[in-house]
C-alpha positions in Angstrom: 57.1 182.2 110.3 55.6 183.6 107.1 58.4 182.5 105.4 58.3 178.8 105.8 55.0 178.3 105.2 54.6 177.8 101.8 57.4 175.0 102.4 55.4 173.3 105.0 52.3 173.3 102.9 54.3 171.8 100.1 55.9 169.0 102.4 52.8 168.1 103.5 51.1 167.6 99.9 53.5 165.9 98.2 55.1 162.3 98.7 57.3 161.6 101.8 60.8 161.2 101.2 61.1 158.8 103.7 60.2 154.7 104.4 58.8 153.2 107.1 61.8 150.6 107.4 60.9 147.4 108.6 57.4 147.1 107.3 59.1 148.9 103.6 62.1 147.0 102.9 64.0 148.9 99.8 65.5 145.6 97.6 69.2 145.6 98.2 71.7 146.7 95.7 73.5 144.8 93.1 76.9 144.6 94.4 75.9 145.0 98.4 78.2 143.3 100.9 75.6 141.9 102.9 75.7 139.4 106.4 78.5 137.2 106.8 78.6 133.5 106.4 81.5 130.7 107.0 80.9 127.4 105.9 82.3 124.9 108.6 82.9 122.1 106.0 85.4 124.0 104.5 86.8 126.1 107.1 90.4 125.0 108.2 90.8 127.3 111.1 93.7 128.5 109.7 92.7 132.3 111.4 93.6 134.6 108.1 90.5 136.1 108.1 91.0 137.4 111.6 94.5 138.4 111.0 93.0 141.2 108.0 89.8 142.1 109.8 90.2 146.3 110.2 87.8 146.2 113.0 89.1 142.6 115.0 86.0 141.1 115.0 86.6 137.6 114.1 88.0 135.2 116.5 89.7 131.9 116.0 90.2 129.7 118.5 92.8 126.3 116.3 93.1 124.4 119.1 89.3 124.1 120.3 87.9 124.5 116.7 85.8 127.4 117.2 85.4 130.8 114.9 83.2 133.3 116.3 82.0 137.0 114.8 80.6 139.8 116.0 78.5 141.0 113.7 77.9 144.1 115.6 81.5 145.4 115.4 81.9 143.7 111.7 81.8 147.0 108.9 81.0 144.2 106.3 84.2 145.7 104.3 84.6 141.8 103.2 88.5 141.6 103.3 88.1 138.9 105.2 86.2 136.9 102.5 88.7 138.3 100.0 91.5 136.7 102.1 90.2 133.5 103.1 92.2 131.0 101.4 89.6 127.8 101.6 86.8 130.3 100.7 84.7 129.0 103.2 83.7 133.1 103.8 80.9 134.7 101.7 78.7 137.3 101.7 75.2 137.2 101.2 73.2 140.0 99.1 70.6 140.8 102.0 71.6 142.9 105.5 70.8 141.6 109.1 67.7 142.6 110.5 67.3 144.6 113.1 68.3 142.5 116.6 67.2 143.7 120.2 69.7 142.2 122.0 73.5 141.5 121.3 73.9 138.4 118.9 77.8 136.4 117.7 77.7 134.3 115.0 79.3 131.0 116.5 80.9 128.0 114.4 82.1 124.8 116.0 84.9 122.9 113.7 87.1 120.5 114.1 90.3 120.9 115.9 93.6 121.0 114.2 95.4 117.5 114.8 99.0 118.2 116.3 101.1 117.0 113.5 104.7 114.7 114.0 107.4 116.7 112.7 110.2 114.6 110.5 112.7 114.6 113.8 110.1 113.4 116.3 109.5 110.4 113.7 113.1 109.6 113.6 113.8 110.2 117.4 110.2 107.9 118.5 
């Protein structure tokens, strides 16, 4: 007991180590991979950033036009941004804030239009 008290006393004089987080927000990094974005004018749907997603948390649905995240399960690694090939995926500089409940970020596109192939134009 006799021993720690000269580190207590010291704790308690000098400044805390610690912040109170969401009244004290530190300013982000330089290079931080913040919370996800998808622009839906130039998303095509085409579903490569779900394909490379480590932890599956994008969803695209082609033939209803939808891409959905979960930010909860996202590890904001952004190989999904890297991979997008319209680059309609970014990343901004700030985190989310805290949530109480469960949130998805929902985006409503348009559809992929079925196509004619060459030898259903010749056959019709």
């Amino acid at each position: 007991m006799f021993k720690m008290t000269p580190n207590v006393l010291r704790n308690l004089i000098s400044k805390k180590a610690t912040r109170r987080y969401p009244r004290q927000v530190r300013p982000p990094y330089e290079s931080v991979r913040g919370e996800l974005r998808n622009d839906s004018t130039q998303c095509n749907l085409c579903g490569a950033c779900a394909l490379k997603c480590p932890s599956q948390c994008i969803t695209v649905d082609k033939t209803a036009g939808t891409w959905t995240c979960d930010p909860f399960a996202c590890v904001y690694c952004g190989v999904c941004v890297d991979t997008c090939p319209a680059q309609s995926l970014t990343q901004k500089r700030e985190y989310r804030p805290p949530a109480v409940e469960r949130q998805t970020i929902f985006m409503q596109g348009e559809p992929r239009k079925k196509t004619k192939t060459p030898e259903a134009v010749e056959s019709g």
